[in-house]
C-alpha positions as CSV (number, residue, x, y, z in Angstrom):
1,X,123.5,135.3,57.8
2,X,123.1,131.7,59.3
3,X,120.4,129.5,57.7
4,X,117.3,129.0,59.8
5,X,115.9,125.6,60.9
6,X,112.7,124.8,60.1
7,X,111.4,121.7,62.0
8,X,108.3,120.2,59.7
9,X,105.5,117.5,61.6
10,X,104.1,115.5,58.8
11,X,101.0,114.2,58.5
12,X,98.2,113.3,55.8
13,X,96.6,116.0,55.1
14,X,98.0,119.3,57.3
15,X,101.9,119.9,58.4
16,X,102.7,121.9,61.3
17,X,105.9,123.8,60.5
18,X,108.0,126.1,63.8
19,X,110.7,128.1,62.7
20,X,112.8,131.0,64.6
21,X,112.9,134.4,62.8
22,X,116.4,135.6,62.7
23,X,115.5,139.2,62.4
24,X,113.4,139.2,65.7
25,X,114.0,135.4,67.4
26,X,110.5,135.3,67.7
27,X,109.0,131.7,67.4
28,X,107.0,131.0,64.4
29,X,104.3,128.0,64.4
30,X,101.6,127.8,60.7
31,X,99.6,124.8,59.7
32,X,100.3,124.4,55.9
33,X,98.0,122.4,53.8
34,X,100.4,119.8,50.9
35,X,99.9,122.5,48.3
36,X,101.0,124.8,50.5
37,X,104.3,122.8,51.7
38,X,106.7,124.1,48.5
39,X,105.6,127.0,47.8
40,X,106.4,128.2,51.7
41,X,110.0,127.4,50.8
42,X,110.1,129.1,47.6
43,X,109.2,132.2,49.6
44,X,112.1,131.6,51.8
45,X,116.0,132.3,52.2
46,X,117.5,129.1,52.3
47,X,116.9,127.3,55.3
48,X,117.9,123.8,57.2
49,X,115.1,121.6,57.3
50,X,114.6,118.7,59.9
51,X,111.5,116.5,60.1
52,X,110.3,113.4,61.5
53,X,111.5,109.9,60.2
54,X,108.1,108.5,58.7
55,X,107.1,106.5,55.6
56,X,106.4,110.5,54.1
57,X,109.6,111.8,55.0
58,X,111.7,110.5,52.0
59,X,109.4,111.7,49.7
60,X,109.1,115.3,51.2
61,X,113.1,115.7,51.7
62,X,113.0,114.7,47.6
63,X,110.3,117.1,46.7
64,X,112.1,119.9,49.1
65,X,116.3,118.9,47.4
66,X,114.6,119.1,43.6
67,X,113.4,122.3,44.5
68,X,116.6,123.8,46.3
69,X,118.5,122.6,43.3
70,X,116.4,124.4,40.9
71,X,116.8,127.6,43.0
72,X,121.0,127.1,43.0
73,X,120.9,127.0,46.8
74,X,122.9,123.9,47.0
C-alpha cells in the first residue's frame, strides 16, 4: 500500500492536520493540540509528511524522524 501524505499547518498552540484515507479517499481535516501531535503518528501506518517552512518546522520534522526511527519505519 502507498504511504499517505499528511500535510501539517503549524502554529503555537493548535496544528491543523488534512490527510486522504486510502481505504475510502475521503478527506480527513482534525485540530491536534502539541501533545497530541506524536502520538497521532504513533497511531498511524507510515505516512509522508509535508508541512510549512517556519522557525517550528525543523523542530517538528526532528521530533516526527526520532520517532519513525524508533518504530523501524525508515
Amino acid at each position: 500500500m502507498e504511504p499517505t501524505t499528511i500535510a501539517i499547518d503549524l502554529a503555537k498552540r493548535v496544528f491543523q492536520i488534512h490527510y486522504v484515507e486510502t481505504e475510502t479517499g475521503a478527506i480527513r481535516s482534525k485540530v491536534l493540540k502539541r501533545a497530541q501531535l506524536v502520538p497521532f503518528f504513533a497511531n498511524r501506518p507510515a505516512s509522508h509528511v509535508v508541512m510549512e517552512a517556519c522557525g517550528s518546522a525543523h523542530h517538528w520534522a526532528r521530533v516526527l524522524a526520532r520517532r519513525a526511527i524508533a518504530l523501524g519505519r525508515r
